[in-house]
N, C-alpha and C positions, 0 to 999 in steps of 0.2 A: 369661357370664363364667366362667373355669376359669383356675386356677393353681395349681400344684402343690408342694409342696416335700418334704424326704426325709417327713415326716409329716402332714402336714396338706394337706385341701382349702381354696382362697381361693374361694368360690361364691355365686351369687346363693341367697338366702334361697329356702326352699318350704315349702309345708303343712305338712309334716311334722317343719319344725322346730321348732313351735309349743310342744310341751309343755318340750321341753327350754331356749330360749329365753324363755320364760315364767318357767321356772325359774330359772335363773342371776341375771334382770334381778329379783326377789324375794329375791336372799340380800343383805341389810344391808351386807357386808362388799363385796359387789360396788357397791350402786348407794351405797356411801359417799359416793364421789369424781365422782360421775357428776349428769346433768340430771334423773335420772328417781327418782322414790320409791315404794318398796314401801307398800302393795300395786300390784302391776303388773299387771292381768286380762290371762286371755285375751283378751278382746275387745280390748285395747291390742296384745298380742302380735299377733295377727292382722289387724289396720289397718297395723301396720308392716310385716310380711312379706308383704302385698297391697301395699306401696308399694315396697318394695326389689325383691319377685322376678323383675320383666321390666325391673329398670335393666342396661343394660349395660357402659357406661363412667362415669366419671364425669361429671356438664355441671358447666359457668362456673355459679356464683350457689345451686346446691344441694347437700346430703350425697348418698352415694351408702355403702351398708353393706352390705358383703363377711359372709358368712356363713364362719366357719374352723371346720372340720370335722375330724376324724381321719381318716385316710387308709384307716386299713384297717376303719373298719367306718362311715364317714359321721355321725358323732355332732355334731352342734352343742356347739360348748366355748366359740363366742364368736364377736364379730363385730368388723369392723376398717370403720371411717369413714374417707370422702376427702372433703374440700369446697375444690373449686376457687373461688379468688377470684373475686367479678363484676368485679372494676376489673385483674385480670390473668391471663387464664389461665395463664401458664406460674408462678402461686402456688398454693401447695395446704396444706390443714392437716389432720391426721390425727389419730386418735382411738381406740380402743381398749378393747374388756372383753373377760375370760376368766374363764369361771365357776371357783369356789372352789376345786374339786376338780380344778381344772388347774394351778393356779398354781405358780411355781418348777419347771417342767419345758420351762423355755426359750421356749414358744409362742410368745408373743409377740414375741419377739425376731428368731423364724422367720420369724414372719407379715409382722410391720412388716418383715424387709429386702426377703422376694420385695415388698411392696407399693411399695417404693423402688424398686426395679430395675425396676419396669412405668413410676413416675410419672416415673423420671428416663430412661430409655432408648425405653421405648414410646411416653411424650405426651412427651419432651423439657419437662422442667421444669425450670424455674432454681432453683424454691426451696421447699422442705418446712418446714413448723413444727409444734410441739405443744406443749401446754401442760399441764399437772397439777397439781394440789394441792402444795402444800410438802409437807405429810405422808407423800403417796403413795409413800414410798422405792422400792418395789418399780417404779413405772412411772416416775421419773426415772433410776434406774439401766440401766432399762434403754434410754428413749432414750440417752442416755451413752454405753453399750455401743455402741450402733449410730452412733453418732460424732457425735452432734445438741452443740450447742455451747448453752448455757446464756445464753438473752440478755438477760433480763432477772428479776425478780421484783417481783411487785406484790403491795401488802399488802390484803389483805380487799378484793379487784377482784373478786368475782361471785357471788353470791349459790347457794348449794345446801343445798337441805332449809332455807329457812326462814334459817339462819346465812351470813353473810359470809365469803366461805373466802379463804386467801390461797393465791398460787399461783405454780409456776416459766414462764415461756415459754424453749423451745427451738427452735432453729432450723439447718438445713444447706440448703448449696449444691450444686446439679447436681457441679457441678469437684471438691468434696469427699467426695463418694460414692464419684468415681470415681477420684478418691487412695485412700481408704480402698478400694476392690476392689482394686484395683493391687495396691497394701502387702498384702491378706490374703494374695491367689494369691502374691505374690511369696515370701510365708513359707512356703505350701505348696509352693511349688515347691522 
């Protein structure tokens, strides 16, 4: 799996990403909002990236996590999650980290649209969602940005680090994707 955008590689995980992925999934600030808690070993780094690095597409009923790399020298900054529904493939839910020393310089924003434009035109999907913490300003704003529509909020629904977190659910349609590409190129053009 390869996808490309003005900066960044979307790629299956390898070896070599280990030290830096190790890294990022240990800064506080990243695995805040996240499933997973510091300390994060190598030996966890390394079981993950033996299970991601020969997924190719996404399957029905499990994650599938994209490695996003810099473009011009292959640096691990972070990895982007798909988990297609078991009770509908054309449903998908997305997920997202970028290490510390990348944040606010757009990634993610990069990342998650080329990942939309493969899940909605590639596999034809009718419907993307994500979820995040109330807190996480920086990761609602930015589905937002990308035109995800705000569908619900549940109070202290899931549990991370120990604490009952509360959090937003978002959600977009295939047809609204592709209103919003329409309306961008349109203002470019």
């Amino acid at each position: 799996m390869l996808m490309q955008t003005p900066r960044l590689l979307i790629r299956n995980f390898k070896d070599a990403d280990l030290v830096s992925f190790v890294a990022y999934r240990n800064e506080p600030e990243v695995a805040k909002y996240q499933g997973w808690k510091p300390p994060y070993t190598e030996e966890m780094g390394l079981k993950f990236i033996h299970q991601m690095k020969d997924m190719n597409a996404p399957k029905q009923g499990s994650w599938i996590q994209f490695a996003l790399a810099l473009k011009k020298t292959d640096e691990l900054i972070g990895d982007l999650g798909v988990f297609i529904k078991q009770t509908d493939i054309r449903q998908a839910t997305i997920g997202f980290s970028i290490a510390k020393g990348q944040w606010r310089k757009g990634f993610a924003t990069e990342a998650i649209s080329q990942i939309l434009d493969y899940l909605y035109v590639d596999l034809d999907l009718h419907r993307v969602v994500a979820d995040c913490d109330e807190e996480n300003v920086a990761s609602y704003r930015t589905m937002e940005k990308l035109g995800f529509r705000r569908e619900a909020h549940f109070i202290e629904s899931f549990l991370v680090n120990d604490v009952y977190r509360s959090e937003y659910h978002y959600g977009m349609l295939q047809r609204e994707w592709r209103e919003k590409q329409q309306g961008d190129t349109a203002r470019l053009g």
